[in-house]
matplotlib code that plots the C-alpha trace (Angstrom):
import matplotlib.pyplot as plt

x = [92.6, 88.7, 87.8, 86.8, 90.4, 92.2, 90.5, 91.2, 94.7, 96.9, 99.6, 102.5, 100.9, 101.0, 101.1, 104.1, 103.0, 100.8, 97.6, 96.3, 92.6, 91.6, 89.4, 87.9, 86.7, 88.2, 85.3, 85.2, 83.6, 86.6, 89.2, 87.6, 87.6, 91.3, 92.3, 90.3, 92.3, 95.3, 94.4, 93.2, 95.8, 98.8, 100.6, 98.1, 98.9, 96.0, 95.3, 92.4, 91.6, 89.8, 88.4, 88.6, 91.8, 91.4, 90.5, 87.8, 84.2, 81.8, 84.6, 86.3, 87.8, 87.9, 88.3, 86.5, 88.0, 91.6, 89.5, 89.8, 86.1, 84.4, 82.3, 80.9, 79.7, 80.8, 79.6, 79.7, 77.5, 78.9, 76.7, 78.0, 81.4, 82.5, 83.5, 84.7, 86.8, 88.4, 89.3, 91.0, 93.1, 94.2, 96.1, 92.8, 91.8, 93.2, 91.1, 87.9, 85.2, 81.7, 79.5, 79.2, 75.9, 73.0, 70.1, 68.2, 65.4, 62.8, 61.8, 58.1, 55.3, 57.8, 59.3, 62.4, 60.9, 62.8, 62.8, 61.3, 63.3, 62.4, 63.4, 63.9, 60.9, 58.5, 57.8, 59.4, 57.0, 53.7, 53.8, 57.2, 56.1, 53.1, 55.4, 57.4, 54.9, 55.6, 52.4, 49.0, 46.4, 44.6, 47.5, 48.2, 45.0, 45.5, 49.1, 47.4, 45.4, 48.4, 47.8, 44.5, 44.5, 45.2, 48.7, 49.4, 50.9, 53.2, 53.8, 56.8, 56.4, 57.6, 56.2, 57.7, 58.8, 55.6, 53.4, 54.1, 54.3, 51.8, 49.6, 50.0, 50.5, 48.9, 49.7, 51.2, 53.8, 55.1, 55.2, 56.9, 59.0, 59.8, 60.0, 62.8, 65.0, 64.9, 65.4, 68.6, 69.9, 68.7, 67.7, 64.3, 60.7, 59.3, 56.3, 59.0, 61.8, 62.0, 60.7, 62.7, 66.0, 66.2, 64.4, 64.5, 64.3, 61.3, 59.9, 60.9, 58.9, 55.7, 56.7, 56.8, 54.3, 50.9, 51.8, 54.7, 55.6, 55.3, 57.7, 59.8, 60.0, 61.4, 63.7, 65.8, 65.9, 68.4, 70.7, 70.1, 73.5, 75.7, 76.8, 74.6, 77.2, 80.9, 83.6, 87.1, 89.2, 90.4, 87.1, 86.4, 87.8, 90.8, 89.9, 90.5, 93.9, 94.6, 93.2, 95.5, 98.7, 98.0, 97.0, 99.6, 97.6, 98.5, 96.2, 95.6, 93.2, 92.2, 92.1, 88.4, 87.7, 85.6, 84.8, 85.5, 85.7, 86.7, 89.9, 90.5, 91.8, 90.3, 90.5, 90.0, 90.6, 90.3, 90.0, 91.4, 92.0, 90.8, 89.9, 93.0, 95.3, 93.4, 95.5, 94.8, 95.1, 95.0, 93.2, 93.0, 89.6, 87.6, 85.4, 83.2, 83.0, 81.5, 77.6, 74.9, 74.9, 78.8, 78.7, 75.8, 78.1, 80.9, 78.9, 76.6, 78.3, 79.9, 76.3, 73.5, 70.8, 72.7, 73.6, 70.1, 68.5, 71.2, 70.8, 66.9, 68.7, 67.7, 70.3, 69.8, 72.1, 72.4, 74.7, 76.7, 77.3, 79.7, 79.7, 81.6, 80.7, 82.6, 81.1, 80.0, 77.5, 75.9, 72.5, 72.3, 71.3, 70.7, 71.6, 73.4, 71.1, 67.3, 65.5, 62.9, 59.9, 59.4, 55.9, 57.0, 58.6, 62.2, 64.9, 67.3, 66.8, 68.6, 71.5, 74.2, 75.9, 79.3, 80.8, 78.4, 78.7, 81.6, 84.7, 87.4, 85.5, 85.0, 88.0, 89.2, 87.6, 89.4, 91.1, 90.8, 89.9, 92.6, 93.2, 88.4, 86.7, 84.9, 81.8, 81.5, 77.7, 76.8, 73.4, 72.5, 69.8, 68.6, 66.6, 65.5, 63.9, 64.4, 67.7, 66.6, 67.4, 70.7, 70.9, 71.9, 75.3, 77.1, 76.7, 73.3, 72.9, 75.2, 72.3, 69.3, 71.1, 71.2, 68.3, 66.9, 69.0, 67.6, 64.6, 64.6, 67.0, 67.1, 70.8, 71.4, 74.8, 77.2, 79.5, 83.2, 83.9, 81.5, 82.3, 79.6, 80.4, 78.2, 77.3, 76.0, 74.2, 75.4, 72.5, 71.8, 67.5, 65.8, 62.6, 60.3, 61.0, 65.3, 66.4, 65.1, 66.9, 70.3, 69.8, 69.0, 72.1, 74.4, 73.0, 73.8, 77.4, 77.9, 77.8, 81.2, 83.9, 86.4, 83.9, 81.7, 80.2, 80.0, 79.1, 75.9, 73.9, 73.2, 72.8, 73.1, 74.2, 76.0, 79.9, 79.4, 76.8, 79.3, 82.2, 80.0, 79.2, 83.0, 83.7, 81.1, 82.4, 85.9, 84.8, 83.2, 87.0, 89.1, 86.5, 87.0, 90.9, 91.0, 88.9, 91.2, 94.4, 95.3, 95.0, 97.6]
y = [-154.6, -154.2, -151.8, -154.8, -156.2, -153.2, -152.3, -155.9, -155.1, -154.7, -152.9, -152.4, -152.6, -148.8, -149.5, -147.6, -144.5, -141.1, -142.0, -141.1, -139.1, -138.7, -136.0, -136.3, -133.1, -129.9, -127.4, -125.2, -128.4, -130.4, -127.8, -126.7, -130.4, -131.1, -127.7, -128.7, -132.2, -130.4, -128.4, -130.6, -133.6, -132.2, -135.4, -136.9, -137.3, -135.3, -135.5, -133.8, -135.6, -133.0, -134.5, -131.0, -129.0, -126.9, -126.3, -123.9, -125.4, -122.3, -120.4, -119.1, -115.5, -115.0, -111.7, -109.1, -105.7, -106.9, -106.9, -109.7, -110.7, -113.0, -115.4, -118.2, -117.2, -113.1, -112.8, -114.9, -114.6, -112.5, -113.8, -117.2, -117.5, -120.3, -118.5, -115.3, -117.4, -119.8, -116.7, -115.3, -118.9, -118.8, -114.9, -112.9, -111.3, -107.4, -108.9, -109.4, -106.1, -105.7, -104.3, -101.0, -101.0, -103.3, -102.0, -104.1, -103.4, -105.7, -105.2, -106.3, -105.0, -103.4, -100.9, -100.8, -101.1, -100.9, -104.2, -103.9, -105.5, -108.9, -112.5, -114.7, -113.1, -112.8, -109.1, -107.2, -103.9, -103.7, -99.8, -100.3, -103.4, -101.2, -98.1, -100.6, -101.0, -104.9, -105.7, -105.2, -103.2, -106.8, -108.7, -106.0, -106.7, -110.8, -110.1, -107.8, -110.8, -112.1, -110.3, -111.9, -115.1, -118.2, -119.4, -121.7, -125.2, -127.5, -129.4, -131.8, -132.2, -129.9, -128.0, -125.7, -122.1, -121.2, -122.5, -121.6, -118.1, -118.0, -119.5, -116.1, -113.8, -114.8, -116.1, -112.7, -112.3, -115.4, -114.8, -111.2, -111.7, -114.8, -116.2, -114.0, -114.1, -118.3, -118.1, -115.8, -118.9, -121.9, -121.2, -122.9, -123.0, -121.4, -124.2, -127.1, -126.0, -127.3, -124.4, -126.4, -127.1, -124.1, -121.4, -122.5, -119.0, -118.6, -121.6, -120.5, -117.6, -119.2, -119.9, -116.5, -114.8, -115.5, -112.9, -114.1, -110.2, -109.6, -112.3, -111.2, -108.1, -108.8, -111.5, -108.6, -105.9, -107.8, -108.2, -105.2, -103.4, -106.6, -106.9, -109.6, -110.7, -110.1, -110.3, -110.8, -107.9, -109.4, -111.8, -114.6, -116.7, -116.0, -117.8, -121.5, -121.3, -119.3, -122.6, -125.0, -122.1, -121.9, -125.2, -127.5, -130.5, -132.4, -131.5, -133.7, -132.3, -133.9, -136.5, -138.5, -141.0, -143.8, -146.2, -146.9, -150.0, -151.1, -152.7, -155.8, -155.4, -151.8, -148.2, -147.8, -148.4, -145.3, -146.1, -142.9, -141.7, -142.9, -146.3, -146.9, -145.6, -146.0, -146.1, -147.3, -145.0, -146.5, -144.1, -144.7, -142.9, -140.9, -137.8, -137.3, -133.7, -134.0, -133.2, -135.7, -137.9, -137.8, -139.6, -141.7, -143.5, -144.2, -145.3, -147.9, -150.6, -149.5, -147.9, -148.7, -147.4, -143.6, -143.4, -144.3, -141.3, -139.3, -140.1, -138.9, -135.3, -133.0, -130.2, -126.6, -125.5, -121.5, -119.1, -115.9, -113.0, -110.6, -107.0, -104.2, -100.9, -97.4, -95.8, -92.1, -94.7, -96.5, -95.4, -94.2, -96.8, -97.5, -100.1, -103.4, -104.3, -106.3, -109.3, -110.5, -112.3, -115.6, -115.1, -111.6, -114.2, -112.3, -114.5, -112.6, -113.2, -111.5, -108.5, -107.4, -103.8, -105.1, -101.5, -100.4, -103.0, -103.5, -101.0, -102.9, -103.7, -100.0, -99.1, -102.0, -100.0, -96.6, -96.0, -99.8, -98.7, -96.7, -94.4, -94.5, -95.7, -99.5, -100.5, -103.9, -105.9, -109.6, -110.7, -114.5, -116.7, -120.6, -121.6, -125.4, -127.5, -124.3, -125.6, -124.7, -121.3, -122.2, -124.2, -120.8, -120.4, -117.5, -115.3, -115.7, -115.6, -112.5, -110.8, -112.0, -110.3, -107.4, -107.0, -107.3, -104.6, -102.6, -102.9, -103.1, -99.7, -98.3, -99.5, -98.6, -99.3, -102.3, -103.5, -103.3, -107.1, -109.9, -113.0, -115.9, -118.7, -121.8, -123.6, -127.3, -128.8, -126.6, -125.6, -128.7, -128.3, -128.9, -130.9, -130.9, -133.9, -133.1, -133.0, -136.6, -137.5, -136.1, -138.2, -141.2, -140.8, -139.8, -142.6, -145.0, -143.5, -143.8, -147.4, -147.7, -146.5, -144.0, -142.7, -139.3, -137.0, -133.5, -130.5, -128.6, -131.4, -131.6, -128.3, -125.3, -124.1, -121.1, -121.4, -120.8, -124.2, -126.1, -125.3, -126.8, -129.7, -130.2, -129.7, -132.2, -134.9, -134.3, -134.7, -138.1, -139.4, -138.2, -140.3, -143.3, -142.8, -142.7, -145.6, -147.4, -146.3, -148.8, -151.8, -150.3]
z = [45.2, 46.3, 49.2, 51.3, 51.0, 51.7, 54.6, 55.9, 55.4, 58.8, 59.2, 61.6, 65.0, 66.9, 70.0, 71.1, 69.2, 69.7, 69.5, 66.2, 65.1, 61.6, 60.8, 57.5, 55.8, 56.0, 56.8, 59.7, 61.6, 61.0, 61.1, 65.1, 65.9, 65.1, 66.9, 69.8, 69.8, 69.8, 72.5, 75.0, 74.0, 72.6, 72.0, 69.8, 66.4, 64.1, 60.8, 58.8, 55.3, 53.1, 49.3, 47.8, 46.4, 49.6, 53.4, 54.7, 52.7, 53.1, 54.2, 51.5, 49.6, 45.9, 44.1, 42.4, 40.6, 42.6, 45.6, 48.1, 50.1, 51.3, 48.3, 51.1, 54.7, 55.5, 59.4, 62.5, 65.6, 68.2, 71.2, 71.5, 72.2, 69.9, 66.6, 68.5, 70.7, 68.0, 66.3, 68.7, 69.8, 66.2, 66.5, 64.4, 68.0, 65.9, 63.0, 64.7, 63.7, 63.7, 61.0, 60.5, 59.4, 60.7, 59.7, 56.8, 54.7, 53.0, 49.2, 49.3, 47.2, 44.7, 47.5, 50.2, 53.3, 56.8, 58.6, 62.0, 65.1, 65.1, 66.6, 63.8, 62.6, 65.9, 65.8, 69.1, 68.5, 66.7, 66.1, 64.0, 62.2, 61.0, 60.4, 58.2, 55.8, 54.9, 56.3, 55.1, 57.3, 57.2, 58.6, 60.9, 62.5, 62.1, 63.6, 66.5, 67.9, 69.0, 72.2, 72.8, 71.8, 73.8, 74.7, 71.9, 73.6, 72.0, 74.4, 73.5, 69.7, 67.3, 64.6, 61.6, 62.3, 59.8, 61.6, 65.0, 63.6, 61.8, 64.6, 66.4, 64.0, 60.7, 57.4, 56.3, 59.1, 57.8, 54.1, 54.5, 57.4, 58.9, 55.4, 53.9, 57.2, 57.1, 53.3, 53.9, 56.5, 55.5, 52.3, 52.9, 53.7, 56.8, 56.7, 56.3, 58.8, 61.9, 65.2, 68.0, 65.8, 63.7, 66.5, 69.7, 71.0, 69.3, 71.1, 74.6, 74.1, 74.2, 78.5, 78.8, 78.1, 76.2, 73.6, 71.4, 70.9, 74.4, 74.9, 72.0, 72.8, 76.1, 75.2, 72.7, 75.0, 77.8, 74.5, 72.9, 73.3, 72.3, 68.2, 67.2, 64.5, 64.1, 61.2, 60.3, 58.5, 55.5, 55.4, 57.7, 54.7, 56.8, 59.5, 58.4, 57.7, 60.5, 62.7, 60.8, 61.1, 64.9, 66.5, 64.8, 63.1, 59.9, 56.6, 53.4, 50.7, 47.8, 49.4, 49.5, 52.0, 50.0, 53.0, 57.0, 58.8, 61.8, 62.7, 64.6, 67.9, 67.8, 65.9, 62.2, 58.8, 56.0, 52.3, 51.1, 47.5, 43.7, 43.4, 41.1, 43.9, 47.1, 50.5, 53.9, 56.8, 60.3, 62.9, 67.0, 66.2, 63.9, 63.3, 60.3, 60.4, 56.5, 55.2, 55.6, 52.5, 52.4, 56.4, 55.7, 52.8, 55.5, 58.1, 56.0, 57.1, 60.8, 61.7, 59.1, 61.3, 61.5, 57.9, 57.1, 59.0, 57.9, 53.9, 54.7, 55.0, 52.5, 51.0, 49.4, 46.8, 46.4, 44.5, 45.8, 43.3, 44.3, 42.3, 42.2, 40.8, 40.9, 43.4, 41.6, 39.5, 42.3, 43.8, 47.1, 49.5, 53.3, 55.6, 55.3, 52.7, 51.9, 52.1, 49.6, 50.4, 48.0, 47.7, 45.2, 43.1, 42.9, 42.0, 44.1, 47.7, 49.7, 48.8, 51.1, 50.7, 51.8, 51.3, 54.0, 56.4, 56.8, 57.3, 55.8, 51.9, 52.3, 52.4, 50.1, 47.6, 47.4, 44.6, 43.4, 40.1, 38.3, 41.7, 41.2, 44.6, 44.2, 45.5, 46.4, 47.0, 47.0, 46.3, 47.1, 45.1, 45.3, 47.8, 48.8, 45.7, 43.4, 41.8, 38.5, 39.1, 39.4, 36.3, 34.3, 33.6, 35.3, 33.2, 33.0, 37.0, 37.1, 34.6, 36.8, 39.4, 38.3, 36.5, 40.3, 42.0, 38.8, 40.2, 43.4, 44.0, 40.6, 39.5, 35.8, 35.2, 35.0, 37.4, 36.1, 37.7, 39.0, 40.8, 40.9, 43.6, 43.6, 47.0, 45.4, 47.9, 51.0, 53.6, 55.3, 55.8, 59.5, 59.0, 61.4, 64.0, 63.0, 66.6, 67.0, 64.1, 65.5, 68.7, 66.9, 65.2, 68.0, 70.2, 67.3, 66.6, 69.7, 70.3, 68.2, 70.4, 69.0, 66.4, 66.4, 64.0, 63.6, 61.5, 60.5, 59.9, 63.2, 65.9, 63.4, 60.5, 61.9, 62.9, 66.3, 66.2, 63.7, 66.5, 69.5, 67.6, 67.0, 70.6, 71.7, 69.1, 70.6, 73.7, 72.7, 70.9, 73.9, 76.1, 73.8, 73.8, 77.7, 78.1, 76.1, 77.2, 79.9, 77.5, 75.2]

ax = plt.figure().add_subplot(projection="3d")
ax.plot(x, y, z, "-o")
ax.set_aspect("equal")
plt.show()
């Protein structure tokens, strides 16, 4: 039977049961959105359809040297209240920690510089951004002018984080700084990424004062004494079955939703599984909580005019390799760990000492090794358009790796276990003009009752963003379902 005749199928009518949401994919997004049903509408029946083997997308554990860790995303933001507090609603409040270390460096020009206090890059002090080295005496004196120049003025349009950046502080700023710190998050290009979707911080500074640092520098010091991230003992890979153990919803994984339609006499038809053995599942209302490309494919036909803007989407793919070492052959280190600027050409671009930042890999590590104390690091490579990279086998990217740390903090032995983890197609990327997009797709979405998107796609890529864009699409489906209710 075709697609187009199943979902045309109609099935026992249910109107004298729960009211039924289907959540389709499995991510943090999804996972939020169905606890969040559950919360505010008990009696609703939820279901979350997930297409891979398991729950959690960039949340995820694996092992290395009998070790547990995180292998996707290892810290949340700790000044927004989303991730914290979903943590907490689902029994992780004894888990939650912050790093122990949070100082970073910056390997540029061949040497471990300390990375000065910044806002996403905007320098917050001109003697320590000199101190640090990272900068040359001439874009010291390009980034100095910042306190002279006019008040750059925007107005309503946007612009890319480069650009704005480099506007004040110079071309150099934004190769050495601002680039490695987007590169880390988005895995893309400071000149490409959207300033008033990816930074809007950094645009509100230019109300405050005429001098970005100025601004800058007053913006970090109200927050200065608050843990700008936070973790999850055990790895925040914890945290997605921990939502589905605690708020009480149904789960389905592999299990791919190939098309959506709407039913007659309202709600929705799924097309879910293999096109040999596909099923229909009836839904009072849906939420896509599922990237770009994969929504824009279900909502061709319900909303052509969203799926369009959201198949124009781009998508980073990146790699995580996790090491561990015995710790009387690693180097001695400081901080959490570096960032490397693209322009040096470094395949590796960012490495986090896990054993340093946080507690609980530390002490994960003792005696790990035949009663010998482990080490544990991750570096990260791929970044937007740079996929080739990635092309090597794991092995291959496992020696790149290291061939970097070599350099970069004199690392001359080999780990006794490595775990590569691939993120196909993961960071969604901000172009400039992205929040536009996200209305224009909303405002279309919106026109069919019962249906809403979420995810990072749209308001962030961090959890804390991917949680408020659940909350705000379950605000939309409870709206639909009460509008609805005294005609059932």
């Amino acid at each position: 039977m075709s697609f187009a005749n199943l979902l045309s199928v109609t099935s026992t009518s249910r109107a004298e049961q729960p009211a039924r949401v289907v959540v389709v994919g499995g991510g943090i997004s999804g996972l939020s959105a169905a606890a969040a049903l559950k919360q505010h509408a008990p009696d609703l029946e939820v279901t979350v359809l997930e297409a891979a083997p398991a729950i959690g997308g960039k949340l995820a554990l694996g092992e290395v040297a009998g070790i547990s860790v995180d292998v996707g995303a290892e810290a949340m933001l700790n000044r927004r209240p989303e991730a914290t507090g979903l943590a907490r609603r689902a029994g992780l409040a004894e888990s939650l920690v912050h790093p122990a270390a949070t100082s970073a460096n910056v390997w540029s020009r061949n040497e471990m510089r300390p990375m000065p206090r910044t806002l996403m890059g905007v320098p917050t002090d001109a003697r320590a951004l000199a101190e640090s080295g990272i900068v040359s005496k001439a874009g010291l004196a390009r980034a100095a002018l910042d306190a002279v120049l006019p008040a750059t003025r925007i107005g309503e349009q946007d612009v890319s984080v480069g650009w704005l950046i480099e506007e004040r502080f110079g071309r150099e700023v934004v190769d050495r700084l601002v680039e490695p710190l987007l590169g880390g998050v988005y895995a893309g290009h400071a000149r490409e990424i959207s300033a008033r979707a990816a930074v809007p911080q950094v645009v509100a500074l230019l109300e405050r004062d005429r001098s970005m640092l100025r601004a800058a520098a007053a913006a970090t010091s109200a927050t200065s004494d608050v843990p700008v991230f936070a973790g999850l003992v055990g790895g925040l890979g914890r945290l997605p079955a921990a939502v589905v153990d605690s708020a009480g919803f149904d789960v389905r994984t592999s299990a791919t939703v190939r098309d959506l339609a709407r039913r007659s006499g309202g709600g929705w038809n799924l097309v879910v599984g293999s096109t040999r053995d596909a099923e229909v599942v009836e839904a009072d209302a849906v939420v896509l909580a599922t990237p770009a490309r994969p929504t824009a494919r279900l909502l061709s036909d319900v909303a052509p005019d969203a799926a369009l803007e959201l198949a124009r989407v781009e998508y980073a793919s990146m790699a995580i390799i996790t090491f561990a070492f015995r710790r009387r052959d690693f180097p001695g280190t400081n901080g959490s760990g570096f960032l490397v600027p693209p322009v040096d050409g470094r395949t590796v671009k960012a490495a986090t000492y896990s054993f340093a930042k946080w507690d609980w890999v530390s002490e994960a590590g003792h005696g790990a090794l035949d009663g010998e104390d482990v080490l544990v690091m991750r570096c990260s490579v791929g970044r937007h358009r740079e996929e080739r990279t990635l092309q090597a086998d794991d092995a291959e990217l496992a020696e790149v790796a290291l061939a970097d740390l070599s350099a970069a903090v004199g690392l001359s032995v080999r780990p006794v276990d490595w775990h590569v983890q691939r993120w196909g197609g993961a960071l969604p990327q901000y172009a400039v003009g992205h929040l536009d997009r996200v209305a224009q797709v909303r405002a279309t979405v919106a026109k069919q009752p019962g249906l809403a998107v979420c995810g990072a796609a749209y308001d962030g890529l961090g959890i804390p963003a991917c949680i408020a864009s659940a909350d705000l699409a379950v605000t939309q489906v409870l709206d639909a379902l009460a509008e609805r209710r005294p005609e059932r």
